[in-house]
C-alpha positions, 0 to 999 in steps of 0.5 A, a space after each residue: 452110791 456108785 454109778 456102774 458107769 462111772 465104774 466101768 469108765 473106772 475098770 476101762 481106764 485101769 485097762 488101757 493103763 495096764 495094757 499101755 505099761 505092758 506095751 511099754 514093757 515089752 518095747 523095752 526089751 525088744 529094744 534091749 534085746 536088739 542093743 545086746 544082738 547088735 553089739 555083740 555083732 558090732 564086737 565080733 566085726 571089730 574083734 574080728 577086724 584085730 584078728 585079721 590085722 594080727 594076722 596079716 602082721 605075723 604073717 608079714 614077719 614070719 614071711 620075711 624071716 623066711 625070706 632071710 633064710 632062703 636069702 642064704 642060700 639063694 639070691 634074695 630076689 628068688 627067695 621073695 618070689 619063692 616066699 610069695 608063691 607059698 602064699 600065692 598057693 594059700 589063697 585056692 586053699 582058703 578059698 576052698 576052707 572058707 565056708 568051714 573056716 569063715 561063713 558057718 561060724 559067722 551064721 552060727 554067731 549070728 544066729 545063736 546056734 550052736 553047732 553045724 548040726 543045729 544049723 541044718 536041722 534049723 536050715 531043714 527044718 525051714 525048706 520043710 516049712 516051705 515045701 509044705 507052703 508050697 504043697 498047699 499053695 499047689 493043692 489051692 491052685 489045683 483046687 481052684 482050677 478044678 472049680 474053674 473047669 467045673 463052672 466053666 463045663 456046667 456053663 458049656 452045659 447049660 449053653 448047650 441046652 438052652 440052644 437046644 430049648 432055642 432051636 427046638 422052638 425055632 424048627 417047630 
């Protein structure tokens, strides 16, 4: 016959077994999931890093081909510093366009979001969160001073009475 220790030894083992393969399991995916996240940023970096090198080589071209036209009709040192004031003039541009163009698809990527408004639902609804953290940590210090007040008040009234018990006793 079966001792009921041996089984519950039995049932505890089988237990910390099946807790220890899930505890496996989920590490496996948070893992995996963190592989995935990491390279796709990784592919988005590098993808972006091309572009940006495509870019910079067509715009090299495009501007010197604009350099060799103006060069017809004005000398080609005017035609190079015309051609660099046209991309001198872009950089306050891009400066300005650069939340639109650069940071809000690099958070939407990085976040899995899909459109702006997603996102300041999500940015909303986090300073919500935290205006309403910050409410009760409020309302606790409140709470807490008004204790305080009212132990120190009661202190303050019980020192007044027992001088007062004292100084009865003294003048009798």
């Amino acid at each position: 016959m079966d001792n009921p220790k041996n089984d519950m030894q039995d049932a505890k083992e089988q237990i910390l077994t099946e807790v220890e393969s899930y505890a496996k399991a989920e590490y496996a995916v948070v893992r995996y999931r963190a592989i995935d996240k990491i390279s796709r940023v990784v592919g988005s970096f590098l993808l972006t890093i091309c572009l940006i090198l495509v870019a910079f080589a067509v715009l090299s071209f495009c501007a010197v081909a604009a350099v060799f036209v103006l060069a017809q009709y004005v000398p080609a040192w005017a035609a190079c510093l015309i051609i660099g004031a046209i991309y001198l003039m872009l950089i306050p541009v891009l400066i300005a366009c650069s939340k639109v163009l650069f940071v809000n698809p690099i958070i939407r990527m990085l976040s899995g979001l899909k459109n702006s408004d997603d996102l300041r639902y999500e940015t909303a609804r986090a300073e919500g969160m935290a205006a309403v953290q910050r409410e009760r940590m409020n309302g606790h210090l409140l709470f807490a001073k008004a204790v305080v007040n009212h132990c120190s008040n009661m202190i303050q009234m019980a020192w007044k009475a027992i001088r007062s018990i004292f100084s009865k006793k003294a003048g009798r």
